[in-house]
N, C-alpha and C positions, 0 to 999 in steps of 0.2 A: 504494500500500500504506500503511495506515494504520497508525500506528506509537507509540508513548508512549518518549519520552526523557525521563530522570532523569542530571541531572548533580548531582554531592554531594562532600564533603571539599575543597570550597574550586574546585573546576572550574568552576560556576556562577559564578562571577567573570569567564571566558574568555566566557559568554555574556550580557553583560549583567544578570547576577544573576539570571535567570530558573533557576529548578531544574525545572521539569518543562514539557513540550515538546510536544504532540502536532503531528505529524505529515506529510503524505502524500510516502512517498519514492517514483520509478519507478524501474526497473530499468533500467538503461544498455545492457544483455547482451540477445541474439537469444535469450537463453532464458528469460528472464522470471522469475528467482529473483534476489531480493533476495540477497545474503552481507554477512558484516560489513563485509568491505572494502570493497564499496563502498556503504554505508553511511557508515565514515569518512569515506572521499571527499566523500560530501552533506555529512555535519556540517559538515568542516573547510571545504569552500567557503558553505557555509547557514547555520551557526551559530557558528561559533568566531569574535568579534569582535575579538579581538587576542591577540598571543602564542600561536599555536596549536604552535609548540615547545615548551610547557608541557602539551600535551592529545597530542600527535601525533610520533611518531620515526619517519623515513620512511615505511613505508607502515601502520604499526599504532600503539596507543598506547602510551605514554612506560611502562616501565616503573616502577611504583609502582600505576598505574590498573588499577584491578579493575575487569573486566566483566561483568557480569551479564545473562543474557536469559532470562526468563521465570523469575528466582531463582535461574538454575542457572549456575555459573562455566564461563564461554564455553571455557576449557582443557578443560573436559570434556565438550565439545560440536564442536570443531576449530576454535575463535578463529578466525582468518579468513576461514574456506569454513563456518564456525556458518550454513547456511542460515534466514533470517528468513521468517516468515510473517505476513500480515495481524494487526493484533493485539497484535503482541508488545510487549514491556516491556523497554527498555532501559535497564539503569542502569550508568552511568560515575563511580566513586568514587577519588579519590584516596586511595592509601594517606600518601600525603608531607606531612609538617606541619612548618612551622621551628618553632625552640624558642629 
């Protein structure tokens, strides 16, 4: 499944400072639908190059990170079971800035 990841508000740092990402995740499940979760799971093993306790709290992301898929806030979609389809557009923003 072909996929676009957007990391932004300082997260692009955990990836080698790369901010957009395309793709191809497989689905791990006998049923063949991508979800967010595991998704994160790919990320945090495929992308997160260090400190992934700054992107990841046990099985979702840290709160402050806004997620987005397809522009639409993943809480209004079921954040974890958010089923992903070919395509889609993921973007991971930290809300957290030190000062």
């Amino acid at each position: 499944m072909q996929l676009t990841l957007e990391f932004g508000g300082g997260l692009e740092l955990l990836c080698d400072s790369v901010k957009i990402h395309n793709v191809d995740v497989s689905p791990d499940n006998e049923v063949d639908k991508l979800t967010m979760k595991d998704l994160l799971v790919w990320v945090r093993a495929n992308l997160i190059k260090e400190r992934p306790e700054m992107f990841m709290k046990d099985d979702s992301v840290r709160p402050g990170v806004l997620v987005l898929v397809n522009d639409c806030d993943w809480e209004l979609s079921g954040e974890l079971d958010t089923p992903l389809e070919d395509k889609d557009v993921v973007v991971f923003i930290s809300t957290l800035h030190g000062g």
